[in-house]
C-alpha positions in Angstrom: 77.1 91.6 88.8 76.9 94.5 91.3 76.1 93.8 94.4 74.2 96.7 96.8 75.4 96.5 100.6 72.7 98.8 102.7 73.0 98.5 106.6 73.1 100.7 110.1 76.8 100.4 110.5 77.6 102.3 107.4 77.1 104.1 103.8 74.9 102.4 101.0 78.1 100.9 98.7 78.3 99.1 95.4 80.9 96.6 95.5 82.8 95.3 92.9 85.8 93.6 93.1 89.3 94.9 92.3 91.5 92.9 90.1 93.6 90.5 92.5 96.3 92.3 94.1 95.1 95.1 94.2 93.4 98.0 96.6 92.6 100.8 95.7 93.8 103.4 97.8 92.1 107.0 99.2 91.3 109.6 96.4 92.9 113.0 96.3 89.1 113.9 96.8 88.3 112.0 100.0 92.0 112.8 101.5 90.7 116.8 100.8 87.4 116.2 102.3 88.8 114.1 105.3 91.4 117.1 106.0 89.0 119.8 106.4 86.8 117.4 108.7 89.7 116.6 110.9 90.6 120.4 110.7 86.9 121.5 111.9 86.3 118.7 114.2 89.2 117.5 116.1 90.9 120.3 118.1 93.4 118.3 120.1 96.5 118.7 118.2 98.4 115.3 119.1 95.3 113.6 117.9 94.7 115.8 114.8 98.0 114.6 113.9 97.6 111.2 114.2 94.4 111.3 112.0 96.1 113.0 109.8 99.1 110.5 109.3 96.4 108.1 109.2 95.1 108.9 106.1 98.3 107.9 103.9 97.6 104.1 104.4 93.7 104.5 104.1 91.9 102.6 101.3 88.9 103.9 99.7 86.9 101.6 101.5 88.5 103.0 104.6 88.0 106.3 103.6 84.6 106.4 102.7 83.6 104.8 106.3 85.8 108.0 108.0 83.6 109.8 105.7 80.6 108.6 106.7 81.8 108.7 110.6 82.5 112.3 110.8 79.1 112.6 108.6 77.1 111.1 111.0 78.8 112.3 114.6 80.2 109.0 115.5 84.3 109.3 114.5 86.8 108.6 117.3 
């Protein structure tokens, strides 16, 4: 059973659960797209950094809400 998740604090998701144990981590895909965002939207360079070290321990989960953050103006 898929179960849609629609609501104003973030992306429309279909959630399935992973087997127990495990989580699956950010794709090479949303690690590319994340490193150009942080490359054309955050121009401090101590916090570009830490963004960027960030994004090793991000699930996909994780990932797609940065995604959707920088998507809609509201990243920290």
């Amino acid at each position: 059973m898929n179960t849609t998740i629609a609501s104003m604090d973030g992306p429309r998701n279909i959630y399935w659960p992973p087997c127990l144990g495990e989580i699956p981590m950010i794709t090479k895909s949303q690690k590319e797209k994340l490193t150009t965002l942080i490359y054309q939207n955050i121009f401090d360079e101590n916090e570009r950094e830490l963004k960027l070290m960030e994004l090793e321990d991000l699930t996909q989960a994780d990932a797609s809400y940065m995604l959707y953050q920088f998507e809609t103006g509201k990243w920290d």
